[in-house]
N, C-alpha and C positions, 0 to 999 in steps of 0.2 A: 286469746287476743284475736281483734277480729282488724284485717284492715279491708277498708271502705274507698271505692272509687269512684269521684263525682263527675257528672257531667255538668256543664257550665254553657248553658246558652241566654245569650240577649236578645231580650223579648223584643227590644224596639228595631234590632239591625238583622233581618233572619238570612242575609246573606254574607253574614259572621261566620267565622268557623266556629265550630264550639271546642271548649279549654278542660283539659281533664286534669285533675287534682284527687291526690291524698285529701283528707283534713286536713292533715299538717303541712301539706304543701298550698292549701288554699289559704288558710289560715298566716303564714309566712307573706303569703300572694297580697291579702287583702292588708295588711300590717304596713308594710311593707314597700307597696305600690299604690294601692286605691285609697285607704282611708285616711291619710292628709289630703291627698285630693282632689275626694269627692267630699268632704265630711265639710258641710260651710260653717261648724260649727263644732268641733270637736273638743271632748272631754275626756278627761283622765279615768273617770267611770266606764266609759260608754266602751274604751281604748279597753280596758279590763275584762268588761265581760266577753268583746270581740275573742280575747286571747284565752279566756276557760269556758267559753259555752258553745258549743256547736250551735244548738238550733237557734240562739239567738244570732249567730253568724250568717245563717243562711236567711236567716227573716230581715237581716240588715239588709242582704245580696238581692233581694227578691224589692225591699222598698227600692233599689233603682233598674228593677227591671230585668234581674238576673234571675231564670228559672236553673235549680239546682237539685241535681236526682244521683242516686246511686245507682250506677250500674253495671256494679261488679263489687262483690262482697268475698276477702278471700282470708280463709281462717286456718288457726297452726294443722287441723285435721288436713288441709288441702296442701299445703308444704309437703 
């Protein structure tokens, strides 16, 4: 098991803090808080693959200007 930790900065405000997130805690985040709205058009599909695909999550985050990297990778060996 690997868990993955994201960094979250906004391209358009760069005197934002930036947001660090699990997957799963980004994933909850984007669910959650952002995607009713920001989404000016949301669908029951689109709702789905946010909740099973990572990289389509992050290629969501990045179409409104959210740059998203890992920068910290911690695995059962480092436990």
């Amino acid at each position: 098991m690997k868990l993955h930790i994201l960094k979250i900065t906004d391209r358009d405000d760069e005197t934002s803090d930036p947001m660090y997130y699990t997957i799963k805690g980004l994933r909850d985040r984007v669910l959650t808080d952002w995607y009713d709205v920001w989404e000016t058009m949301p669908t029951e599909e689109m709702r789905e693959k946010l909740k099973t695909d990572d990289e389509y999550m992050i290629d969501w985050l990045s179409d409104w200007d959210y740059n998203v990297e890992v920068i910290l990778t911690i695995t059962e060996k480092d436990l």
